[in-house]
C-alpha positions as CSV (number, residue, x, y, z in Angstrom):
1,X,-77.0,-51.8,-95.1
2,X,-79.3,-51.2,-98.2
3,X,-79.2,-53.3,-101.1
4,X,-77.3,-52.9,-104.3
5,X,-80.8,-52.5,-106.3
6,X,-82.4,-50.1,-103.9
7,X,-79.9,-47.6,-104.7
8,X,-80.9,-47.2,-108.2
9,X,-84.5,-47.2,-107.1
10,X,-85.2,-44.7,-104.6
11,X,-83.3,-40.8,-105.2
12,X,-82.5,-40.7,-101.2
13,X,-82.7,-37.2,-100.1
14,X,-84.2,-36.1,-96.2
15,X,-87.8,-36.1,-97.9
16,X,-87.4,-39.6,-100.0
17,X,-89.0,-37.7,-103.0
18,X,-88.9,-39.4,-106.1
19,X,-87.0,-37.2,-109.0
20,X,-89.6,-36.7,-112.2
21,X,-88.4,-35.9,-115.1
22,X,-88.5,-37.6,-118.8
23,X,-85.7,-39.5,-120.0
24,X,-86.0,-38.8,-123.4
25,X,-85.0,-35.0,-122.8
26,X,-82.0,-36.7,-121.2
27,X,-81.1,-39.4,-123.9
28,X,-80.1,-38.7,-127.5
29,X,-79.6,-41.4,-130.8
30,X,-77.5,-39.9,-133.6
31,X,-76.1,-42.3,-136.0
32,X,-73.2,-40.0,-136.3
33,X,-72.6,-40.3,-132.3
34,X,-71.2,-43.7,-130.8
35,X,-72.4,-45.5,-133.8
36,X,-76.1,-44.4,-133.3
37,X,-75.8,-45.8,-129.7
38,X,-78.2,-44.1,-126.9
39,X,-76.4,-41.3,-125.5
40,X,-76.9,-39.1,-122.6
41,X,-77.4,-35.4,-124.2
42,X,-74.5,-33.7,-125.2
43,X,-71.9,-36.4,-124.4
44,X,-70.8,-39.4,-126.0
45,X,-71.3,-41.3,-122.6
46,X,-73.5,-44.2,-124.1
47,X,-76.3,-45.3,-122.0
48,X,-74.2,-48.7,-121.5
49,X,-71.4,-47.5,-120.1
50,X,-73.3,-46.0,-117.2
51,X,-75.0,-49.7,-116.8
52,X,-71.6,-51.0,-117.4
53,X,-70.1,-48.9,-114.3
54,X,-73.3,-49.3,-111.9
55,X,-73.1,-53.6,-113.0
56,X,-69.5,-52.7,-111.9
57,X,-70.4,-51.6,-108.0
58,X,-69.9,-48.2,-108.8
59,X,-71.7,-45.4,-107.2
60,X,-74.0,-42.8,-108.7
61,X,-71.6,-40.5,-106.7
62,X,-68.5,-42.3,-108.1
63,X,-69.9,-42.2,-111.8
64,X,-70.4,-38.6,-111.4
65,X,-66.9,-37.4,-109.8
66,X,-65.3,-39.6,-112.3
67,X,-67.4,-37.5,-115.0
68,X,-68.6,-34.7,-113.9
69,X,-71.0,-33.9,-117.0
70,X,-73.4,-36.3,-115.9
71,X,-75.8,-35.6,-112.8
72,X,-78.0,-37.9,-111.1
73,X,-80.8,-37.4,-113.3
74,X,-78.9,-38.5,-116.7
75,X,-77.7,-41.4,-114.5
76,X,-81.5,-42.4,-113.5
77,X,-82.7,-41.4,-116.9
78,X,-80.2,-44.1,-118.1
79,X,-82.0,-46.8,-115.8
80,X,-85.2,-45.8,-117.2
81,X,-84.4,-46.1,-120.8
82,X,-83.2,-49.4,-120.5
83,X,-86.5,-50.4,-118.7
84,X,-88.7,-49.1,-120.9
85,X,-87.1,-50.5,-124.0
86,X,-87.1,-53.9,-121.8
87,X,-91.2,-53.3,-121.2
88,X,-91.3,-52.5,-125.0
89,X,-89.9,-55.6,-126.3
90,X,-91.6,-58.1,-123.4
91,X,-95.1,-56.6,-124.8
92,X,-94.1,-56.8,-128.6
């Protein structure tokens, strides 16, 4: 059984290929949007809900059926958003 952690890691596909792509085409701030919150493009899903559902046990596959405007990439971009602003401030 893999770990909770490595699922948010690692894109599992037959190849293990690692998705590229730049999270800030995926993630929006508009003060006019969710109070300026970070936002995945062309939602109002804030970038803390989707943390708030994976902290919850939920799947990327869950999140998505249960919204089906977000694909794995906005989830992922979502991760890394949150752990560059983390890098940003620990090197402030």
């Amino acid at each position: 059984m893999k770990t909770f952690l490595f699922k948010f890691v690692v894109q599992e596909n037959k190849n293990m290929e690692k998705t590229k792509f730049n999270y800030k085409e995926l993630i929006s701030i508009n003060p006019n949007i969710r109070f300026g919150r970070p936002c995945v493009v062309g939602t109002r899903i804030s970038v803390y809900d989707v943390l708030g559902w994976l902290a919850l046990g939920m799947s990327h596959e869950e999140i998505m059926e249960d919204f089906p405007q977000l694909k794995n990439e906005h989830i992922l971009a979502c991760l890394q958003y949150v752990a560059t602003k983390e890098r940003q401030l620990k090197y402030a």
